[in-house]
C-alpha positions as CSV (number, residue, x, y, z in Angstrom):
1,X,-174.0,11.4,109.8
2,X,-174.9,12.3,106.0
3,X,-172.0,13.3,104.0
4,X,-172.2,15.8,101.1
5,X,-171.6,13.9,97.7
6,X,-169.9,14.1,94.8
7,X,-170.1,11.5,92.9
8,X,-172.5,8.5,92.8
9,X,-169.9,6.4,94.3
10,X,-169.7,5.9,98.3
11,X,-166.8,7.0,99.9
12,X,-166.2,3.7,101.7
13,X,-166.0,1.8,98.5
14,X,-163.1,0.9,95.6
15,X,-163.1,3.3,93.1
16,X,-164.8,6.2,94.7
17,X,-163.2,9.5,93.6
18,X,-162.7,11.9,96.2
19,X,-160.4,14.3,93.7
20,X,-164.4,15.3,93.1
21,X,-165.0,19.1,93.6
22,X,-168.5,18.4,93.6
23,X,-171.2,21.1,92.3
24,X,-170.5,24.6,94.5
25,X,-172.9,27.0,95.6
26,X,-172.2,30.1,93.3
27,X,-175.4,32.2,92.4
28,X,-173.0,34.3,90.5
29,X,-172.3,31.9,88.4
30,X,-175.6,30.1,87.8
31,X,-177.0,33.3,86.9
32,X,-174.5,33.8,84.0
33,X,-175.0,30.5,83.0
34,X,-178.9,31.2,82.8
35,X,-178.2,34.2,81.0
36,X,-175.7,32.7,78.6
37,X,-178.3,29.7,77.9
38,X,-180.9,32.2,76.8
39,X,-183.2,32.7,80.3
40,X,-182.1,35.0,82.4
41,X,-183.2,35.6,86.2
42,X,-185.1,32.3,84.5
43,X,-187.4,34.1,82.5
44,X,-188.5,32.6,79.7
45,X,-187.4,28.7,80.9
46,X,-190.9,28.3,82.2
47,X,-191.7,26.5,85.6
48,X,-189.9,23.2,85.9
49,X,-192.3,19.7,87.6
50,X,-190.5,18.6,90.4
51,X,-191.5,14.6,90.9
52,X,-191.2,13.0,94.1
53,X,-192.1,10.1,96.2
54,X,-194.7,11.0,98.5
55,X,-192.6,11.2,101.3
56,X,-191.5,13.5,104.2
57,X,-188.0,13.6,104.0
58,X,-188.3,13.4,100.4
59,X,-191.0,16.6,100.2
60,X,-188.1,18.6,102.5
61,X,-185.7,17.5,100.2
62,X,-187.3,18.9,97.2
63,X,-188.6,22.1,98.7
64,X,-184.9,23.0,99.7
65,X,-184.0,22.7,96.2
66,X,-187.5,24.4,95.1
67,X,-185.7,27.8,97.2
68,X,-182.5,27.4,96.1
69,X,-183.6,27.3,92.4
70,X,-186.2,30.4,93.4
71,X,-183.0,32.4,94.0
72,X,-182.2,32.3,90.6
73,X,-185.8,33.2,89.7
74,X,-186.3,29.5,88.6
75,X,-189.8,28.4,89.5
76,X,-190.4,24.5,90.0
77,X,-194.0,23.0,91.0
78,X,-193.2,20.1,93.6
79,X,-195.7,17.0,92.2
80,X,-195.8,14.0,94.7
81,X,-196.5,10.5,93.9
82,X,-197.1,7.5,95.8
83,X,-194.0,5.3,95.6
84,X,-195.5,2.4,92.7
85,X,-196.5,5.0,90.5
86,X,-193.4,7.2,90.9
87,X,-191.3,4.5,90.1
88,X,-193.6,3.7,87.1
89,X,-193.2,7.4,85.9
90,X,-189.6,7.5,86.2
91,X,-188.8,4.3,84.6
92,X,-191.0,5.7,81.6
93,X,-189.3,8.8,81.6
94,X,-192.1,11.1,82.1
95,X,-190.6,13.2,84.3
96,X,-188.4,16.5,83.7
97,X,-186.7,16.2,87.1
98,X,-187.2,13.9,90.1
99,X,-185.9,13.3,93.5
100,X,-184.3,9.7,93.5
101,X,-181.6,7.8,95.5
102,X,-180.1,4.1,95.1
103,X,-178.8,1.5,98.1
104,X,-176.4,-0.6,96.6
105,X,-177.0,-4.5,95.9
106,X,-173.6,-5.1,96.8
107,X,-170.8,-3.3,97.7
108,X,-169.0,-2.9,94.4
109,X,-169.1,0.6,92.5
110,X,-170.4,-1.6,89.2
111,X,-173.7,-1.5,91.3
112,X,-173.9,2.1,90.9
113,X,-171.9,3.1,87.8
114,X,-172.9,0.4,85.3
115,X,-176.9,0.1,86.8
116,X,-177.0,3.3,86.9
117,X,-175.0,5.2,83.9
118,X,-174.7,2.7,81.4
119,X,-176.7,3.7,78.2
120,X,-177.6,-0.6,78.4
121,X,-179.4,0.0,80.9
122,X,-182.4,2.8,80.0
123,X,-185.1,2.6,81.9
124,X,-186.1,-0.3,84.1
125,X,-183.2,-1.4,84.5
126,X,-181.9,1.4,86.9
127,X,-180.8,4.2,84.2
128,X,-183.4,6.6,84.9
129,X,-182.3,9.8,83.7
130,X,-181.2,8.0,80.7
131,X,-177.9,9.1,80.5
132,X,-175.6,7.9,77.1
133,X,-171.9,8.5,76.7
134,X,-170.3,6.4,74.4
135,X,-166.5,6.9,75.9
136,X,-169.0,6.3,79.6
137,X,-170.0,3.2,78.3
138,X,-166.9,1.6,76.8
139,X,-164.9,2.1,80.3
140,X,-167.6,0.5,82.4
141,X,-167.7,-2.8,80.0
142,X,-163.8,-2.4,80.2
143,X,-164.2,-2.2,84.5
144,X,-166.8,-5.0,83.8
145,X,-164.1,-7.4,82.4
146,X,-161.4,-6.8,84.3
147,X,-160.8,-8.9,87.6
148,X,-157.7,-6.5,88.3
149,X,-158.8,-4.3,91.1
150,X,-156.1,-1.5,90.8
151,X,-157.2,-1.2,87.2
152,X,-160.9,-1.2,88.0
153,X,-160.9,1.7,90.5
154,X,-158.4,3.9,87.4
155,X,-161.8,3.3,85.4
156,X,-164.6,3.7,87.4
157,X,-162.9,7.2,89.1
158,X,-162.3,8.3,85.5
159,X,-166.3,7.0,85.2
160,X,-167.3,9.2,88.1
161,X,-165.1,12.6,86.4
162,X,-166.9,12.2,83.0
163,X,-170.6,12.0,84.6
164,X,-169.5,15.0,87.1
165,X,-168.8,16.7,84.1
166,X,-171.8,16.3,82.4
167,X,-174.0,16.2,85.3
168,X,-177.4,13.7,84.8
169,X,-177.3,13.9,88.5
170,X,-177.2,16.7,90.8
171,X,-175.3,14.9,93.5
172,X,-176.6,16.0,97.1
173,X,-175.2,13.7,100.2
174,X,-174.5,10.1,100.9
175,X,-176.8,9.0,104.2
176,X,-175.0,7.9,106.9
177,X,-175.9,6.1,110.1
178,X,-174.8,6.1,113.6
179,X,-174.9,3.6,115.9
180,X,-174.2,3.2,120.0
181,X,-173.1,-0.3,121.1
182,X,-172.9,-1.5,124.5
183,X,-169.1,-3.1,125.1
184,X,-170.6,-6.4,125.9
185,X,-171.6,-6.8,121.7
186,X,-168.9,-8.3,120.1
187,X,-168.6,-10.1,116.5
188,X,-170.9,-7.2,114.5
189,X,-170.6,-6.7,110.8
190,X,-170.5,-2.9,109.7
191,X,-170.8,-3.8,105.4
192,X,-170.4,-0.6,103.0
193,X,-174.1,-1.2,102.3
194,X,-176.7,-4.0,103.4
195,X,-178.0,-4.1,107.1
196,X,-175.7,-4.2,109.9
197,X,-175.8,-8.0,112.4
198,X,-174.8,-9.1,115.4
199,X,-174.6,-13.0,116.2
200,X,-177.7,-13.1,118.4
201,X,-175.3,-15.1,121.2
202,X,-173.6,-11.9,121.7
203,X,-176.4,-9.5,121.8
204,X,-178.4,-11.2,124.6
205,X,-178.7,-9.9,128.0
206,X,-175.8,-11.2,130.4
């Protein structure tokens, strides 16, 4: 089952932030916030490129958020890519909005905080959007130092509330799957992220 995000952290790890309101639906809102930015009911913003991997779920993806945006009299042009030269025009930062998402190396919130917000990392390197906060950056090398977990999660949920705030990202859901097991599989490993396993001796037929 998916869940709706708010931060880039997963709920199932250390210094996720669930004190996250998250980004709520109000048209009211937006449309104030067009007008007071100099486009209302979008007019004069001009239509906004839409880059995606040239994938199903990905194309639904994006032409959800092509209607919501239409609401507000927003137009965005969806542009698909094949996956090596999406990735090669996001890296270089050609695109002016894309559709993206990240599985973790390892289940530590430095895998998606630091790879993915620190101003270090621009670019190839997993910083796509190529966010830069100095006070962003100075509590991540803090988190990165620090073998105290207690203080670690204070830093990277303070992490999570600044880029909320400023919003690279608009955060949409963390995937989820769902699994049915018969009673006779014993000894599997569920990890945050990674594949799940079963020890082959306990998946064979009895």
């Amino acid at each position: 089952m998916d869940l709706v995000s708010h931060g880039a952290v997963p709920p199932t790890l250390d210094g996720h932030n669930d004190s996250l309101d998250g980004y709520p639906w109000d048209l009211d809102k937006a449309r104030k916030l067009l007008a007071e930015a100099g486009y209302p009911e979008g007019q004069g913003l001009g239509e906004i490129t839409l880059l995606y991997n040239n994938d199903p779920v990905d194309r639904r993806i994006c032409e959800f958020v092509q209607a919501c945006l239409a609401e507000l009299g927003v137009k965005v042009r969806l542009k698909s890519l094949e996956w090596a030269a999406f990735l090669a025009a996001v890296r270089a930062g050609e695109s002016e909005l894309f559709r993206g998402s990240w599985v973790g190396d390892f289940p530590d919130a430095h895998n998606f905080l630091y790879t993915l917000f620190h101003s270090s990392n621009w670019g190839d390197a997993g910083n796509y959007t190529r966010f830069a906060n100095p006070h962003v950056d100075s509590l991540l090398t803090l988190a990165v130092r620090s073998v105290d977990t207690a203080q670690r999660v204070i830093l990277y949920r303070k992490v999570e509330e600044l880029i909320s705030y400023e919003a690279p990202w608009i955060f949409l859901f963390h995937p989820g799957q769902v699994a049915l097991l018969k009673s006779r599989w014993k000894g599997g490993a569920f990890p945050a992220v990674g594949i799940w396993a079963f020890p082959l001796s306990q998946v064979r037929s009895e």
